[in-house]
Backbone bond lengths (Angstrom), bond angles and torsions (degrees), N, CA, C in turn:
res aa  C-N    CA-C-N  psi(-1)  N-CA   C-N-CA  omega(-1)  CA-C   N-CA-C  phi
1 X - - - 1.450 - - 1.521 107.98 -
2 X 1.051 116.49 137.05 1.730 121.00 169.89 1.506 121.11 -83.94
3 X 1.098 109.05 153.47 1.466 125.28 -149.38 1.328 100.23 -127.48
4 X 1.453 108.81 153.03 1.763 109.17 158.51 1.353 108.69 -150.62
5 X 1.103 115.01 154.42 1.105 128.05 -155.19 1.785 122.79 -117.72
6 X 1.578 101.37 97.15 1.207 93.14 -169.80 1.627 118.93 -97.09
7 X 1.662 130.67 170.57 1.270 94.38 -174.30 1.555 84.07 -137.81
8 X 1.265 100.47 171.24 1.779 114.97 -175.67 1.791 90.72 -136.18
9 X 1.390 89.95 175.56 1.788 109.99 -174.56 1.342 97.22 -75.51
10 X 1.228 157.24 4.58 1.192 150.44 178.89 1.775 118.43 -131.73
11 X 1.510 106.33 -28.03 1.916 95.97 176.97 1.888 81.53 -163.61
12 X 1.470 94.43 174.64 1.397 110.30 171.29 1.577 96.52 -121.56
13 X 1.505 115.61 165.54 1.409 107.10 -172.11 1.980 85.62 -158.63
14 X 1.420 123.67 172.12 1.080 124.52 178.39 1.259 104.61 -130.78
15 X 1.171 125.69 150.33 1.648 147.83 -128.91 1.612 98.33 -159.16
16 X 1.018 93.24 148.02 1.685 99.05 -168.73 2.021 105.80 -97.39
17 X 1.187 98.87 111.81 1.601 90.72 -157.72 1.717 88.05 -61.79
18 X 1.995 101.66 179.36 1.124 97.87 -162.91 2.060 93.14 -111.28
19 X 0.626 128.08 -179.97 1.401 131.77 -130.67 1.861 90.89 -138.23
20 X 1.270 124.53 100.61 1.801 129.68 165.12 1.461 108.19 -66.73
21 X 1.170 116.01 -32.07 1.529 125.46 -149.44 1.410 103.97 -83.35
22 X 1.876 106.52 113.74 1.478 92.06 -167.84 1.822 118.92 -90.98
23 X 1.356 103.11 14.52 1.491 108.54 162.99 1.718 116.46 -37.88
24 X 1.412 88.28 -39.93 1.734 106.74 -163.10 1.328 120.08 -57.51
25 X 1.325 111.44 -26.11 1.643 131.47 155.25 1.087 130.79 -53.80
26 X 1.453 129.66 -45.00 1.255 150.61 -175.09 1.579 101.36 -49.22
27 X 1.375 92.18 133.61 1.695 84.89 -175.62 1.767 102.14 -115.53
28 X 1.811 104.13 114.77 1.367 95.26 168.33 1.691 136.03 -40.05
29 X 1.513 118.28 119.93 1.634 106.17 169.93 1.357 101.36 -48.25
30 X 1.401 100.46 166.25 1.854 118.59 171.35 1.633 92.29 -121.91
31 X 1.334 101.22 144.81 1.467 139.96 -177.46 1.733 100.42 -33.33
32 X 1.542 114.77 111.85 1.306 104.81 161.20 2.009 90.33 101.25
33 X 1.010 123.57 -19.89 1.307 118.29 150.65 1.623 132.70 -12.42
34 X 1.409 128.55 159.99 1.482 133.49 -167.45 1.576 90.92 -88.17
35 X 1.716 109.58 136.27 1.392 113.49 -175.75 1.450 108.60 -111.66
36 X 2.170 111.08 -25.76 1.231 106.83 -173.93 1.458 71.28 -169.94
37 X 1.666 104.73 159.15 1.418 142.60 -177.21 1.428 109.49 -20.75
38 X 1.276 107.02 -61.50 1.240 110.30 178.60 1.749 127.78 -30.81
39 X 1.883 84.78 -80.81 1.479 109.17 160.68 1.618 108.65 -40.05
40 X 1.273 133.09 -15.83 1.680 111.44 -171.05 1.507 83.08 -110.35
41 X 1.305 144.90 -15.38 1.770 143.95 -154.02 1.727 83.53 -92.69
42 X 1.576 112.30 -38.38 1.822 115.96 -161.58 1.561 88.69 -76.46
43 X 1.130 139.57 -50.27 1.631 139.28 -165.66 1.362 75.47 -79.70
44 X 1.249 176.85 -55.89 1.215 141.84 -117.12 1.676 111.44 -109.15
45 X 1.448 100.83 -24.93 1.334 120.78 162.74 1.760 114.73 -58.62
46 X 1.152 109.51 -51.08 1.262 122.50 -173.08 1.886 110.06 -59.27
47 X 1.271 100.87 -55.40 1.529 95.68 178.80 1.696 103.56 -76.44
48 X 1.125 143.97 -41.55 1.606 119.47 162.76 1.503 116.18 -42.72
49 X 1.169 137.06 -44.78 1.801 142.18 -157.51 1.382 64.15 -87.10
50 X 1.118 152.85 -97.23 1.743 141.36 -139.92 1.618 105.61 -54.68
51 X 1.041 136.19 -40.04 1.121 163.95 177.57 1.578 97.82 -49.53
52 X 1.610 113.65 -86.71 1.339 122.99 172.24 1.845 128.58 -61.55
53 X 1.000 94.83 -6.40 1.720 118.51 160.16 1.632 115.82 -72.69
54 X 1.272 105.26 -67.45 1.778 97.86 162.85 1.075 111.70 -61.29
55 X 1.034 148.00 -54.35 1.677 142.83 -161.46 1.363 104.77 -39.15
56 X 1.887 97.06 -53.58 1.988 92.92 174.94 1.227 123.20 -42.13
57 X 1.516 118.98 -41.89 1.308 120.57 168.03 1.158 133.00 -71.58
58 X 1.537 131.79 -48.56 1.837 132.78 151.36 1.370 115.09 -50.84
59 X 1.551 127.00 -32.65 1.736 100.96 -168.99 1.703 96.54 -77.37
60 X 1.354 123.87 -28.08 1.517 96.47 -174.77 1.842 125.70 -74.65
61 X 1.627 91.72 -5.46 1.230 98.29 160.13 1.193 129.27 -73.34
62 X 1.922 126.11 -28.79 1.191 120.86 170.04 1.852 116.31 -80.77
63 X 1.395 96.97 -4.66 1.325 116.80 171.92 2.237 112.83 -53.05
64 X 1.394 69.82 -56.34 1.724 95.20 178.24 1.213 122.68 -47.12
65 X 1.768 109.86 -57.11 0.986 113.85 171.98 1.453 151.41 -102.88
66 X 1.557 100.86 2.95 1.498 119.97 139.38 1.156 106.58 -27.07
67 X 2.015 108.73 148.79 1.332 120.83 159.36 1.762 99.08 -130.02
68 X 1.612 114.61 -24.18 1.224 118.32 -169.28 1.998 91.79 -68.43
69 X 1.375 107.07 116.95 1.980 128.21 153.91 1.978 99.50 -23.52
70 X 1.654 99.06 -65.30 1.022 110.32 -172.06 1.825 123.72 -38.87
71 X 1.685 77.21 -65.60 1.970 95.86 174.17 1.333 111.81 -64.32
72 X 1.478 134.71 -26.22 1.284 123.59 -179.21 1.356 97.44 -59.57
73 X 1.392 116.18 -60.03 1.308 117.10 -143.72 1.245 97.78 -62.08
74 X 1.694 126.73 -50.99 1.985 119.21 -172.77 0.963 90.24 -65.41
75 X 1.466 149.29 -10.69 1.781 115.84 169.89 1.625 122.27 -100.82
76 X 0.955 112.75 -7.34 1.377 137.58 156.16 1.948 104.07 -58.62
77 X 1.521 112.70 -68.64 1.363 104.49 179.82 1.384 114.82 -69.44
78 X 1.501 127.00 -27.02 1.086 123.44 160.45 1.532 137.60 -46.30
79 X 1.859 103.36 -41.14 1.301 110.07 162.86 1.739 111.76 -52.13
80 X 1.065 109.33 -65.39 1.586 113.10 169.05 1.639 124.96 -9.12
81 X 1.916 96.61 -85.85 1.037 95.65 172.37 1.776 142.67 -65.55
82 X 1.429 83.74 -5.19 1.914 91.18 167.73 1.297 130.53 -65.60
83 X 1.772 94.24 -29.79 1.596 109.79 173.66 1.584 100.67 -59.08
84 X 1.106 112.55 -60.41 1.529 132.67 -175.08 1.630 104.34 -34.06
85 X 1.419 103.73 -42.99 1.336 100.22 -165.13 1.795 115.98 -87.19
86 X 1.136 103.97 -21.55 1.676 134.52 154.53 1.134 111.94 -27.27
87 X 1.720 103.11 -67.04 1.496 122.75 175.00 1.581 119.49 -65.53
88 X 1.370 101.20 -27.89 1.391 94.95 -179.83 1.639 110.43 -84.18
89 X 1.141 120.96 -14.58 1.425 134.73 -166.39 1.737 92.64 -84.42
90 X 0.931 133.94 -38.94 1.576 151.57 -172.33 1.682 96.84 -74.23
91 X 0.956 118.37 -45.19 1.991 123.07 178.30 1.700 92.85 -78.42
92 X 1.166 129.60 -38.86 1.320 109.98 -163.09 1.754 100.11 -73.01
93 X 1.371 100.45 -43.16 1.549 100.81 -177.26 1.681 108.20 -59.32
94 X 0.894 98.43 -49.95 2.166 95.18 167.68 1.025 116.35 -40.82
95 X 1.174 123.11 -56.59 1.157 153.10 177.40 2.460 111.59 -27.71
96 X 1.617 90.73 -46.95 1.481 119.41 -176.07 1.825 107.24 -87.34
97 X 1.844 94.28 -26.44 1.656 90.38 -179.70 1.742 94.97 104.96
98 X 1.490 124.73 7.72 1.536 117.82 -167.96 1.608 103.66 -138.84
99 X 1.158 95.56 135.56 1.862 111.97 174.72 1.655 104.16 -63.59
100 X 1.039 85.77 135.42 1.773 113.12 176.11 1.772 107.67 -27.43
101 X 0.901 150.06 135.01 1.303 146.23 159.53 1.320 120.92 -147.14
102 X 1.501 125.91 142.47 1.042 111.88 -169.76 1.675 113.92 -140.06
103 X 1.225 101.29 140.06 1.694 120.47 -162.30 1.484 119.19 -106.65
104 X 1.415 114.45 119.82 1.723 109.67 -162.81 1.678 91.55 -53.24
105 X 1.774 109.25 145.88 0.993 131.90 163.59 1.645 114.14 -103.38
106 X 1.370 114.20 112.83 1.519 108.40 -141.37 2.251 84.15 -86.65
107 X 1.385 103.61 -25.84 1.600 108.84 -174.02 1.585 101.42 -66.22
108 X 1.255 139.26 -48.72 1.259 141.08 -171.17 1.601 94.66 -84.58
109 X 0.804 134.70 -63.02 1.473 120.91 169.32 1.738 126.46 -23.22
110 X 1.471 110.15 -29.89 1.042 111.70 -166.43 1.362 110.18 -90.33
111 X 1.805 100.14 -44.66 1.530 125.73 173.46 1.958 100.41 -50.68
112 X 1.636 121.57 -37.26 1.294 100.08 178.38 1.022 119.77 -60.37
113 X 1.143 116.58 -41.50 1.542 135.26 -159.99 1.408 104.75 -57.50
114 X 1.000 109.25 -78.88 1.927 132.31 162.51 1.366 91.33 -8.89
115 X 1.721 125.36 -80.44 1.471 126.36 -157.71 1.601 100.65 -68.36
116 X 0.755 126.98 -27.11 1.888 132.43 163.47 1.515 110.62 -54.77
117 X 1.268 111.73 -54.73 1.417 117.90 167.26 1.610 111.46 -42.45
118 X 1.840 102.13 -71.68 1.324 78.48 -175.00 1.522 154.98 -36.58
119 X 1.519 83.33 -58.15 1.783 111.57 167.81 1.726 107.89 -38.94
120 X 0.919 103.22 -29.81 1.738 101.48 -179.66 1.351 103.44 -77.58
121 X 1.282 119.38 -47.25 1.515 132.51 -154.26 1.496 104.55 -86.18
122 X 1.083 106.67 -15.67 2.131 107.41 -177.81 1.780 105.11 -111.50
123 X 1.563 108.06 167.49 1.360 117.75 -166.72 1.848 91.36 -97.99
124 X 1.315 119.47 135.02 1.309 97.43 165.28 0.856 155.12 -82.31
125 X 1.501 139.65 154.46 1.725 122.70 -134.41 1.439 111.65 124.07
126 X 0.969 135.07 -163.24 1.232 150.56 -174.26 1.493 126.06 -44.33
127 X 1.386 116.18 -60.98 1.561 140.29 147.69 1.176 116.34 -54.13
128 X 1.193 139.34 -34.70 1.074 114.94 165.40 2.085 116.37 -91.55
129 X 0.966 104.55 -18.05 1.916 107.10 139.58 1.189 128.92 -34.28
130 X 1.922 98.68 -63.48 1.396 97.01 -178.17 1.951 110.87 -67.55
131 X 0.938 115.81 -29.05 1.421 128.19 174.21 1.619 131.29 -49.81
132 X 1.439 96.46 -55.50 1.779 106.10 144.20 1.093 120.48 -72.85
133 X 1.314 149.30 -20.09 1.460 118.24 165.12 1.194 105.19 -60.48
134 X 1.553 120.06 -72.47 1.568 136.29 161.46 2.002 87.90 10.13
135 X 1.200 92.23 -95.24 1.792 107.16 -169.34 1.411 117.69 -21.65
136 X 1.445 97.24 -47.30 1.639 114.83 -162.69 1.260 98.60 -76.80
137 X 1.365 119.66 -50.93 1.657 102.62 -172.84 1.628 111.71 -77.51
138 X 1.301 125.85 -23.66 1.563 98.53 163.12 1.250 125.59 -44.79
139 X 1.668 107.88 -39.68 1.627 112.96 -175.53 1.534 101.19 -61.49
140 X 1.127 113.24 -30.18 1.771 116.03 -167.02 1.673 103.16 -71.14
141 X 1.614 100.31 -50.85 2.104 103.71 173.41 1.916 97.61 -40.05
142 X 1.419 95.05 -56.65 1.702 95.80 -155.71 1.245 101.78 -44.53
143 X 1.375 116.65 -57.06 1.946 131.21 -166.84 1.806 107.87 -63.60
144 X 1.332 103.59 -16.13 1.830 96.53 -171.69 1.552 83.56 -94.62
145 X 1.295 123.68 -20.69 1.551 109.23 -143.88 1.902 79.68 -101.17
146 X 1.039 130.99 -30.45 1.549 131.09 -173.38 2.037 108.39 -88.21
147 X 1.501 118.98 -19.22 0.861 102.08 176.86 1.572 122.51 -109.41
148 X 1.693 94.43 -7.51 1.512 105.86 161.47 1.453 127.31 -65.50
149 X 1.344 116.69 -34.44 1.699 155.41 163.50 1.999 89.05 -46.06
150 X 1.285 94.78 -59.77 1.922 86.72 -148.60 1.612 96.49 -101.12
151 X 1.468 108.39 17.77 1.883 112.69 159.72 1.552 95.91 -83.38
152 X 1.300 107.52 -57.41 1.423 123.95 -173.37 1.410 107.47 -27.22
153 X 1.660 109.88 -65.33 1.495 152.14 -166.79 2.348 78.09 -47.10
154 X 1.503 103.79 -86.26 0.915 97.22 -160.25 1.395 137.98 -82.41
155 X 1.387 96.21 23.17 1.733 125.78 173.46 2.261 86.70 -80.24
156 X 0.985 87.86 -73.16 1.771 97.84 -163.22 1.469 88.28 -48.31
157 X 1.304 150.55 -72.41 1.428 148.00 -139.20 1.691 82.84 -72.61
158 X 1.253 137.19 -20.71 1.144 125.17 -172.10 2.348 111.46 88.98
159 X 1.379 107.93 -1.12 1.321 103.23 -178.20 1.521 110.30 -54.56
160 X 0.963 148.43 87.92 1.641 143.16 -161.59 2.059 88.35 -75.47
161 X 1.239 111.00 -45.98 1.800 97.27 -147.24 1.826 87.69 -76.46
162 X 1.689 118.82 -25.54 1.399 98.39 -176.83 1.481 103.54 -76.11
163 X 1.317 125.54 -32.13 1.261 123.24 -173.88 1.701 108.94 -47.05
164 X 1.378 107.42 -58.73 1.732 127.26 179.13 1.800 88.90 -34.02
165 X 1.287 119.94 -63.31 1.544 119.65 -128.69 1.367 95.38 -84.83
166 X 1.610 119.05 -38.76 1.762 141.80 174.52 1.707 102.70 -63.63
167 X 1.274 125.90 -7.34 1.367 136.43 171.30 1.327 118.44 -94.29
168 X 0.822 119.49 -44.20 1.726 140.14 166.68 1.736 114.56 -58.42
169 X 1.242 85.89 -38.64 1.919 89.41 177.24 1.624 119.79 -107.39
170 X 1.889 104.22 -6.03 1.344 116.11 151.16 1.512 107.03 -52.93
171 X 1.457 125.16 -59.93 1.657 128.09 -117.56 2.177 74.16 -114.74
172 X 1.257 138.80 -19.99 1.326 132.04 117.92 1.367 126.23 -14.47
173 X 1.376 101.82 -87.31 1.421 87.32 -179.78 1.188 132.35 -89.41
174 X 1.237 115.89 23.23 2.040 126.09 142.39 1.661 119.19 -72.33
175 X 1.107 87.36 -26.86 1.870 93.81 -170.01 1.494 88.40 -72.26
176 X 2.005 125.73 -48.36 1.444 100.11 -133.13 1.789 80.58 -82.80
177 X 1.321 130.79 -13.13 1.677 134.64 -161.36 1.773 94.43 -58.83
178 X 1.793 88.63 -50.43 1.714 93.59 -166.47 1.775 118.21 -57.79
179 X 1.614 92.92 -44.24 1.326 96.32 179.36 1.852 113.70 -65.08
180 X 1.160 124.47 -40.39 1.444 116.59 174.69 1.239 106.90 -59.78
181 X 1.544 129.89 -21.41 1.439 120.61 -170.64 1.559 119.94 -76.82
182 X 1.567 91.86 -28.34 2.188 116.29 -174.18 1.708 78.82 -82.61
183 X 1.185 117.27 -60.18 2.205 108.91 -155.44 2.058 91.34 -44.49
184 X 1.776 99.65 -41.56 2.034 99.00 -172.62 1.361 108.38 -57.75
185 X 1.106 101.63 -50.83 1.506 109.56 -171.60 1.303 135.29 -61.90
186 X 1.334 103.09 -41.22 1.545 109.61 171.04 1.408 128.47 -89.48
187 X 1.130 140.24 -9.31 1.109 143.29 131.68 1.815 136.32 -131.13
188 X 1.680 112.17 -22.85 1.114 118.96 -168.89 1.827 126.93 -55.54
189 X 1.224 91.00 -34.90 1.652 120.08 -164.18 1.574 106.53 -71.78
190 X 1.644 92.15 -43.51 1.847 88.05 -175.22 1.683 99.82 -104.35
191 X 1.178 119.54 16.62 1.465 114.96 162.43 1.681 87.69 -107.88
192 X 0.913 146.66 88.59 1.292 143.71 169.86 1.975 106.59 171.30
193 X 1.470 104.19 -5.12 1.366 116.45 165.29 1.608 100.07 -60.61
């Protein structure tokens, strides 16, 4: 790395010059990296099925600590359909000729954490209601925004039956976004003032 060298009335010291060259950005792949569509549609599968694997385990936690009738119940059917989507994640991998596998998703990982946070951080009751929805529908952005991505993915590769099944758990997770948005809206939000 190059250096420069600045000096003051008392010592000179060297400083790491700063770098124009926008090579320097470029971030090397690591070994075993995505080479073509496919390969990035197969990793993309992997962190949703890892993704929708914890959820089984965090939504019955926001299950728990719900008090809103309303919110139990969309997270209750939500638990449901995650299984569903599990299963559908298991056909898509058939689908390629490859057993199910699953790859930490470092974005949904974070989003659990966060909704874990909350629940700690609110009194229970109302606010902390409004707090899990809050939670839940980021997870819901992440899942519309990752399975809209890997319809796309398997529209272009031409997969028609994963496309079908990655459509089904798109137009899923619009329903459960909408429904947490009517449970906020219609009463949760301003009982949580």
């Amino acid at each position: 790395m190059a250096t420069t060298t600045t000096k003051s009335s008392s010592s000179s010291k060297a400083a790491p010059a700063k770098s124009s060259n926008k090579e320097d950005s470029k971030i090397k792949a690591k070994s075993g990296a995505a080479k073509d569509l496919a390969d990035l549609f197969e990793d993309g599968l992997k962190d949703i099925y890892w993704a929708e694997k914890e959820l089984t385990k965090a939504l019955p936690k926001m299950d728990k600590n719900a008090t809103s009738p309303q919110l139990k119940k969309a997270i209750q059917k939500h638990i449901k359909e995650t299984e569903e989507h599990i299963s559908r994640l298991e056909k898509c991998f058939e689908t390629l000729g490859k057993k199910a596998k699953a790859e930490k998703c470092d974005a949904m990982a974070g989003l659990i954490e966060e909704g874990e946070s909350i629940m700690e951080e609110t009194e229970v009751g109302h606010v902390r209601d409004a707090g899990i929805i809050a939670a839940a529908q980021k997870v819901e952005h992440y899942e519309i925004a990752t399975y809209g991505t890997l319809a796309a993915f398997a529209k272009v590769l031409g997969n028609k039956e994963s496309l079908k099944l990655l459509l089904m758990t798109l137009e899923e997770e619009k329903n459960c976004d909408e429904t947490l948005t009517g449970i906020a809206d219609t009463n949760l939000n301003s009982k949580a003032e």
